[in-house]
C-alpha positions as CSV (number, residue, x, y, z in Angstrom):
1,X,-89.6,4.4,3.0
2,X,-86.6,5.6,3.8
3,X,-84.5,3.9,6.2
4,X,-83.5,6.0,9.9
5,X,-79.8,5.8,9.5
6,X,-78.9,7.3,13.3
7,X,-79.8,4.3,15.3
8,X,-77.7,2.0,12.5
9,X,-74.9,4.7,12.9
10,X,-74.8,4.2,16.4
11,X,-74.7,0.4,16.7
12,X,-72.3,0.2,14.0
13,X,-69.7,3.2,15.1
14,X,-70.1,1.6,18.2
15,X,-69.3,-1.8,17.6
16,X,-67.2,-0.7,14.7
17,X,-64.8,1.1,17.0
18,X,-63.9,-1.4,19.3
19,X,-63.6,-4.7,16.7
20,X,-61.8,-2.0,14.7
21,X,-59.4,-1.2,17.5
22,X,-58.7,-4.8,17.8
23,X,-58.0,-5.2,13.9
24,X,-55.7,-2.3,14.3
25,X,-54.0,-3.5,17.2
26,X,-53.5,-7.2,15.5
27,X,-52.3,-5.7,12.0
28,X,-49.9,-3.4,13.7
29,X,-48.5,-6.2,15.6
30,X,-48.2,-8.4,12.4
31,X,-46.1,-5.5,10.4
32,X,-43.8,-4.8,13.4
33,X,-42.8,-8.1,13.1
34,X,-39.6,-8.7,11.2
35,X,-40.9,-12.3,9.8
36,X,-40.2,-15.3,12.4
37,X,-39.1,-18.2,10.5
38,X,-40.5,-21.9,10.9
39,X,-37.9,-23.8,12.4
40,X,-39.5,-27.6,11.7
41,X,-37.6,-28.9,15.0
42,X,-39.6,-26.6,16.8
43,X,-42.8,-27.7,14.9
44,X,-42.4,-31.6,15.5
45,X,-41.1,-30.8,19.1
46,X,-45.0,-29.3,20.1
47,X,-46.8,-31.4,17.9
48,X,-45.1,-34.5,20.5
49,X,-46.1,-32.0,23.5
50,X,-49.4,-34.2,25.5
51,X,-52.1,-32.2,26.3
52,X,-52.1,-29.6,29.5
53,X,-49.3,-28.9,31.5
54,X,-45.8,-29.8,32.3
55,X,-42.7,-28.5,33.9
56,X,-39.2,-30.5,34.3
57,X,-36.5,-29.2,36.3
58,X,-32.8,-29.8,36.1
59,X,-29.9,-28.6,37.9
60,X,-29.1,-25.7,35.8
61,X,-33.1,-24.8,34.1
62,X,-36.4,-25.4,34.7
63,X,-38.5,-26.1,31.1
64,X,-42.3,-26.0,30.5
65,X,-44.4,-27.2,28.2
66,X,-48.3,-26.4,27.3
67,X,-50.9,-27.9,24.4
68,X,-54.8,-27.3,24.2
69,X,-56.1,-28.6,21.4
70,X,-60.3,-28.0,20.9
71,X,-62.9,-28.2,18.2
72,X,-66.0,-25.6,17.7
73,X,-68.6,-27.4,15.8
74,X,-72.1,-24.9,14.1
75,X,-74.3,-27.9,15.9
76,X,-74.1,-31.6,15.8
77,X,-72.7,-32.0,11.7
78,X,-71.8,-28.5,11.3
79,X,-69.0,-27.0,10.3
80,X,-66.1,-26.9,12.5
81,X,-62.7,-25.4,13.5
82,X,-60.2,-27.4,15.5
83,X,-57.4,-24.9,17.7
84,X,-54.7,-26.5,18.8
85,X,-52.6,-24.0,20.7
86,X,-48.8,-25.1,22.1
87,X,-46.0,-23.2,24.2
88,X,-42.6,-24.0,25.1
89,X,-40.8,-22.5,27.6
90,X,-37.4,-22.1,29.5
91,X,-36.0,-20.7,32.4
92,X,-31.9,-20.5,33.0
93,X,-30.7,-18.4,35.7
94,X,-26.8,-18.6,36.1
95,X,-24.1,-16.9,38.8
96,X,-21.8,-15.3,36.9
């Protein structure tokens, strides 16, 4: 029996075009990129950041600082993935 390959079409062009929009978009984005290098200052400095979300200010900038870190678990013993997502941020506004 053969199989009716217009409602398949459909679901998958549909689906297809918007995940492939988004694959597009993100491999785009990684070629445009001219190669950031990994600075390990910068690594240790956000793997010390504590979780949520912090802002210090001194007289001449104002710094912030951002961690999440969550794990996805396939039920109770599942497999899981652990994000851990970290921003660092400053602010300087001088008179010249």
């Amino acid at each position: 029996m053969p199989l009716p390959l217009a409602p398949i079409a459909t679901v998958a062009l549909r689906y297809g075009l918007r995940y492939g929009a988004v694959a597009l978009a993100a491999y785009a984005l990684s070629k445009s990129q001219n190669g950031l290098r990994r600075d390990q200052r910068n690594e240790d400095a956000m793997d010390e950041l504590d979780e949520g979300l912090a802002f210090r200010r001194d007289q001449e900038q104002v710094s912030g600082g951002a961690r999440m870190r969550r794990t996805f678990r396939l039920g109770d013993t599942g497999p899981g993935v652990e994000i851990d997502a970290s921003a660092l941020g400053r602010l300087r506004v001088r008179r010249v």
